[in-house]
matplotlib code that plots the C-alpha trace (Angstrom):
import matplotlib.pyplot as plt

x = [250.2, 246.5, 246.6, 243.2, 243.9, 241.1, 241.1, 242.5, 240.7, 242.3, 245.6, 247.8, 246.2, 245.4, 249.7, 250.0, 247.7, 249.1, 252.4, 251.6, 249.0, 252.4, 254.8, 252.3, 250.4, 246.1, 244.6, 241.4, 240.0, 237.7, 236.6, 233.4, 233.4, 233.0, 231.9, 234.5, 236.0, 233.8, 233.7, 234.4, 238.4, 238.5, 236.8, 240.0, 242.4, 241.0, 241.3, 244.4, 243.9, 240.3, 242.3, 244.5, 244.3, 245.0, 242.7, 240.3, 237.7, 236.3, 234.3, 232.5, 231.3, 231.7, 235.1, 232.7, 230.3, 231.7, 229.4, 230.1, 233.9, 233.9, 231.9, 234.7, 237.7, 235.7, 235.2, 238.6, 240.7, 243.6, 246.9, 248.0, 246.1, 247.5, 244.9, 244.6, 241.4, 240.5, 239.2, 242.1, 243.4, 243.4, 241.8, 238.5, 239.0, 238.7, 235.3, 234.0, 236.2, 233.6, 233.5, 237.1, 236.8, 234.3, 235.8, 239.1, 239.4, 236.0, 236.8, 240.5, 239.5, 237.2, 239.5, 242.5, 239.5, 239.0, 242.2, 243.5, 240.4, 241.3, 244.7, 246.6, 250.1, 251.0, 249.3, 250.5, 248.9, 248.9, 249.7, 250.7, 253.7, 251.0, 251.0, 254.2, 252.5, 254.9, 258.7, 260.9, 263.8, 265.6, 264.4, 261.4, 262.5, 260.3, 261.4, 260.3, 257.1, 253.8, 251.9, 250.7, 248.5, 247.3, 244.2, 241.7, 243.2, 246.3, 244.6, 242.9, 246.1, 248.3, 245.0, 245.1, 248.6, 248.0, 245.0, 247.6, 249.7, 246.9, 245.8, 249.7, 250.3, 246.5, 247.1, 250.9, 250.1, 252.8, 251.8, 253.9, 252.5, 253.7, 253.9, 253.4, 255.2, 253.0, 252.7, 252.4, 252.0, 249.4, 246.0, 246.5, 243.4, 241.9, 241.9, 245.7, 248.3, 250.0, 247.2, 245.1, 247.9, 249.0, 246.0, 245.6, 248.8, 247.8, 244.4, 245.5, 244.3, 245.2, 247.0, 245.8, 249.3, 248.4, 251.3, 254.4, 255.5, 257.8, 256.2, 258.3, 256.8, 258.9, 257.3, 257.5, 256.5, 253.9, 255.8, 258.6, 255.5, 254.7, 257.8, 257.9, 254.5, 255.3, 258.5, 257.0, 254.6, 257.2, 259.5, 257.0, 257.5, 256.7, 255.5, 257.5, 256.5, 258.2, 258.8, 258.1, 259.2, 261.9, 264.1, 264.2, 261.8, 261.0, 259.5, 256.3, 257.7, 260.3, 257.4, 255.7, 258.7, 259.4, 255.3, 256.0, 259.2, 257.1, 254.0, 256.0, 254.4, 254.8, 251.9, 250.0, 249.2, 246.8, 247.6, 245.6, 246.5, 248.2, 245.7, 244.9, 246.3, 249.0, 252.2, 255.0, 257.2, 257.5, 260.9, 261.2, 264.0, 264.5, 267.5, 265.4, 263.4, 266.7, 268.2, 265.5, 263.2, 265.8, 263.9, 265.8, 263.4, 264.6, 262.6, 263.3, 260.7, 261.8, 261.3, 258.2, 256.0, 257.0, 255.3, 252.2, 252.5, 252.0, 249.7, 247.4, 247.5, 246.7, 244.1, 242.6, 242.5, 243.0, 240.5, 238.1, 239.5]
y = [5.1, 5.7, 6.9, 8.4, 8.3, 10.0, 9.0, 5.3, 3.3, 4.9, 3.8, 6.0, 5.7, 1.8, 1.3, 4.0, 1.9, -1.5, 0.1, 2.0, -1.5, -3.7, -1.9, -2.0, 1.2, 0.9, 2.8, 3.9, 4.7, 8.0, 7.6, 8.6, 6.1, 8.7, 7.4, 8.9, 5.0, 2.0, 1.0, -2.1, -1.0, 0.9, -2.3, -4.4, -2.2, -2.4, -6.3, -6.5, -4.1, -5.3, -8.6, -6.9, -7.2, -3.3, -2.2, 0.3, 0.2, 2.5, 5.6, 5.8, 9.9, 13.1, 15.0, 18.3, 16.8, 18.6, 16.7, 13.6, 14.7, 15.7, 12.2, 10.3, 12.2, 12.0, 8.5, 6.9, 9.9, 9.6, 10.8, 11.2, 12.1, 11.6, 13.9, 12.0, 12.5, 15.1, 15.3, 14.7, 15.4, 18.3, 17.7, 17.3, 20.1, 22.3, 20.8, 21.0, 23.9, 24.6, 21.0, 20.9, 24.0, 22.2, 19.6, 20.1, 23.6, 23.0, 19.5, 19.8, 22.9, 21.0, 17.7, 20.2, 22.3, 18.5, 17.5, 20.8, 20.0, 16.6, 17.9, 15.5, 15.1, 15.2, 16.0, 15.4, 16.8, 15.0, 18.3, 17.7, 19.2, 20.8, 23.9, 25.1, 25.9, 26.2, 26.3, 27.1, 25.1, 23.4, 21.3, 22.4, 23.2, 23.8, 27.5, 28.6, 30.7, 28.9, 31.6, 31.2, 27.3, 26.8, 24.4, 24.5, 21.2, 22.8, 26.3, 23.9, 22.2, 25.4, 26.5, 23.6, 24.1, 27.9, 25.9, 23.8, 26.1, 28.8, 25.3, 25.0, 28.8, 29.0, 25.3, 24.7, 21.0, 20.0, 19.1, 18.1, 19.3, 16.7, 17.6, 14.3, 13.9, 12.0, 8.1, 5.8, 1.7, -1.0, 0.4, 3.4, 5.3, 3.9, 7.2, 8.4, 8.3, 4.9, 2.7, 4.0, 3.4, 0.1, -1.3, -0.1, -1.3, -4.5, -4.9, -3.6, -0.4, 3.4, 5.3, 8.8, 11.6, 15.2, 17.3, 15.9, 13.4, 16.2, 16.9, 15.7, 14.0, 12.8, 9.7, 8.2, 4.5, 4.3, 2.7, 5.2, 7.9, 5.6, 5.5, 9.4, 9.2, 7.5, 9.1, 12.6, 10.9, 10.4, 13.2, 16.1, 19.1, 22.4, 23.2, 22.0, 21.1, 18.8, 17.1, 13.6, 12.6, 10.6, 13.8, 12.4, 13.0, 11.2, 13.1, 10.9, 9.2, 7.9, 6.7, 4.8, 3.2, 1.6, 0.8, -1.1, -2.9, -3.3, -4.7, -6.7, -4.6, -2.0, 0.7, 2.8, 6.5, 8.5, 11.9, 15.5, 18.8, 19.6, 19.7, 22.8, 23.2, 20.4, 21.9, 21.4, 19.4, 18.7, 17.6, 17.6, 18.6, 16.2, 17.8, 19.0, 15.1, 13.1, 15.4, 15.6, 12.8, 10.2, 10.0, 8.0, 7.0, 3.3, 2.5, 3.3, 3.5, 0.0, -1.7, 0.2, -0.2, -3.6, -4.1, -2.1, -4.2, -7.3, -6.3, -5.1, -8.8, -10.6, -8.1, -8.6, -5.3, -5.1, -8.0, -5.4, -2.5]
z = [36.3, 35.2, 31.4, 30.0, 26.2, 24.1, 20.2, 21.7, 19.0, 16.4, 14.7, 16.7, 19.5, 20.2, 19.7, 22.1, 24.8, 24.2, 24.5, 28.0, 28.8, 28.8, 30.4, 33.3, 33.5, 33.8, 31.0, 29.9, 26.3, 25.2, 21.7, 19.6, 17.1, 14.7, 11.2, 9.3, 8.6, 9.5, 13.4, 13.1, 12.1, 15.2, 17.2, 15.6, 16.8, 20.4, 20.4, 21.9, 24.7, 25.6, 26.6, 29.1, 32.7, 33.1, 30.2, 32.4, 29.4, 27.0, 27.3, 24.0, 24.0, 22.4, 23.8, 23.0, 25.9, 28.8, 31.2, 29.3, 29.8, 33.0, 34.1, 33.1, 34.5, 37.9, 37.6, 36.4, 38.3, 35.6, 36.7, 33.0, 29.7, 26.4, 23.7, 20.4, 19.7, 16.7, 13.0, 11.0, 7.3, 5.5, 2.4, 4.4, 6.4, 3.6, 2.8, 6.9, 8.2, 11.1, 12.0, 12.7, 14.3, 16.7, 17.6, 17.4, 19.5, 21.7, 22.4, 23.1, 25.5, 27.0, 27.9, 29.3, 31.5, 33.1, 33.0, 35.0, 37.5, 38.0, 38.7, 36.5, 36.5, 33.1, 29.5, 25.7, 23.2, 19.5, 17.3, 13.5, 11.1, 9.2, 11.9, 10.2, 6.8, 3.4, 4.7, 1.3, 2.5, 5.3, 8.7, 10.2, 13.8, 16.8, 17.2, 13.7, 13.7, 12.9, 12.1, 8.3, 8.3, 4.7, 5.8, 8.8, 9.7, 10.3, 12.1, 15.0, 15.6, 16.1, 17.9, 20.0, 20.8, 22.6, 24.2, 25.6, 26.9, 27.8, 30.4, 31.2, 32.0, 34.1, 35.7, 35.9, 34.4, 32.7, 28.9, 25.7, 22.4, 19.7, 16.3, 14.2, 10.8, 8.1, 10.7, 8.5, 9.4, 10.5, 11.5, 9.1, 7.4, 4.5, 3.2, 4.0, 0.6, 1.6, 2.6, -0.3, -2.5, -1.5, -1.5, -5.4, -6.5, -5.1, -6.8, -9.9, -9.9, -10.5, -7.7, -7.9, -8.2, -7.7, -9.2, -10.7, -7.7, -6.6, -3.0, -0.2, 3.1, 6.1, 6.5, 9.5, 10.9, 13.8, 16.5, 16.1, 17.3, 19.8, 21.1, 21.3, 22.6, 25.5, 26.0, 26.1, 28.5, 31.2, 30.4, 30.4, 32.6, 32.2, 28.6, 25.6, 21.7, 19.6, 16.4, 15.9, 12.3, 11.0, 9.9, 6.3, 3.7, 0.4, -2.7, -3.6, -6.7, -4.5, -1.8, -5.1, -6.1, -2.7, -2.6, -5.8, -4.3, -1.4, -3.2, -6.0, -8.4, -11.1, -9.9, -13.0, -12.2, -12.4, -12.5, -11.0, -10.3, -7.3, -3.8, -2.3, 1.5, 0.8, 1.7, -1.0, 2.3, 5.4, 7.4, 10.6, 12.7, 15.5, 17.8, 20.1, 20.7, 20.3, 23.1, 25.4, 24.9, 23.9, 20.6, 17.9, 15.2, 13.8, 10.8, 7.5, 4.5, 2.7, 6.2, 7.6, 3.9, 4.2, 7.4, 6.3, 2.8, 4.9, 7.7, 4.7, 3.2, 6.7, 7.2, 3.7, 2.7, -0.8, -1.8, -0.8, -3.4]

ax = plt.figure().add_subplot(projection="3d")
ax.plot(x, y, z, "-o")
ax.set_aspect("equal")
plt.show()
């Protein structure tokens, strides 16, 4: 199968092509580069691909250039298109709402316009937990409304997700919105709570706590998504939206004290006032995945920070804190 995957260089996205590279399938990256973290991370994470026989390339362009867009769904004729590509986090998203906006609702409307015209045969679309806003208590589940998002972050990726199935309803394309739970692993942004925190505890320094440590995340490892990923890939049909978490959250003081098991190291805190748009918890409810997708996420937090813990000291990562 051809596989267009926009956002490839990121974290997410360069697992998700070495995964779909060695089972066999020919895939192609779309990817700005954008400055928000150094290129040369994103070059690293391509290494691996650029050294496979069925690595198409990489597009390197704006997914809110329609012609640029358009261009390269003519030329590489995907029949699939995984959509990874967005301005992510919500703490900056409160500081560049309308950039968000931009990219993340022009340039995901854009990619399903040419993916509908190029008449793939499948689409899934990278969504986040964040659409469900504050939840008081319990499992998020995929049913629940998603109505009340508490950052932009989180607006564009409900937004995207009517985009999606606005395309599916007009096109009859098959697409998979996926609704990420806080990935966490090797490749991860500098600026995300356990890579900025790891590397930190490593060099000695501060990790910066905003509220009381209560705030619960389901944290879950990058090739657990992956796996999802891909299996949404080959199971889509018709429209459907699911969770892709572990299904067990941590509060943050229990996430520090497996850093520091992690790290070898006792961390010292820093602590702020709670974040506005951070949501109290997340936890996802993953039924729906496990019954349909086959989705059964196998790495727990000791194991997964362990892997990030090492990666980030062959990588060199906290020399440079």
């Amino acid at each position: 199968m051809r596989v267009l995957v926009t956002g490839g260089a990121g974290a997410i996205g360069s697992f998700v092509v070495e995964a779909l590279l060695a089972r066999g399938d020919e895939v192609a990256v779309l990817d700005s580069f954008h400055d928000f973290y150094p290129r040369a991370r994103k070059e690293r994470n391509l290494v691996v691909a650029r050294a496979h026989a069925g690595f198409a390339g990489v597009c390197e362009g704006d997914i809110r250039d329609a012609e640029f867009v358009a261009r390269t769904f003519a030329r590489l004729a995907p029949q699939a298109c995984i959509h990874l590509a967005a301005r992510a986090g919500v703490g900056p998203s409160l500081l560049d709402p309308v950039g968000y906006a931009d990219v993340n609702l022009l340039g995901t409307a854009i990619v399903l316009n040419q993916a509908a015209r190029a008449r793939v045969e499948r689409f899934v679309f990278a969504s986040s937990s964040s659409v469900y806003g504050e939840r008081p208590r319990g499992a998020f589940a995929e049913d629940m409304m998603a109505d009340r998002p508490i950052s932009p972050y989180a607006a564009t990726k409900r937004g995207g997700e009517l985009l999606c199935h606005a395309s599916h309803a007009a096109s009859g394309v098959p697409i998979s919105c996926l609704r990420f739970f806080t990935v966490y692993g090797p490749r991860q942004r500098p600026d995300l709570s356990i890579h900025k925190f790891a590397r930190q505890i490593l060099a000695g320094k501060p990790i910066p706590v905003f509220g009381d440590g209560s705030v619960e995340r389901d944290f879950t490892y990058v090739d657990d998504t992956v796996d999802g990923i891909v299996r949404a890939l080959d199971r889509a049909s018709s429209f459907h939206t699911y969770n892709l978490g572990r299904g067990k959250p941590v509060t943050m003081n229990e996430t520090i004290a497996a850093l520091e098991r992690a790290c070898g190291r006792r961390a010292e805190r820093q602590t702020f006032p709670p974040q506005a748009g951070n949501v109290p918890r997340t936890w996802a409810s993953i039924e729906r995945a496990r019954a349909e997708l086959g989705y059964d996420p196998k790495v727990d937090l000791d194991l997964g920070l362990a892997r990030f813990v090492r990666w980030l000291n062959e990588e060199g990562e906290c020399a440079s804190s």
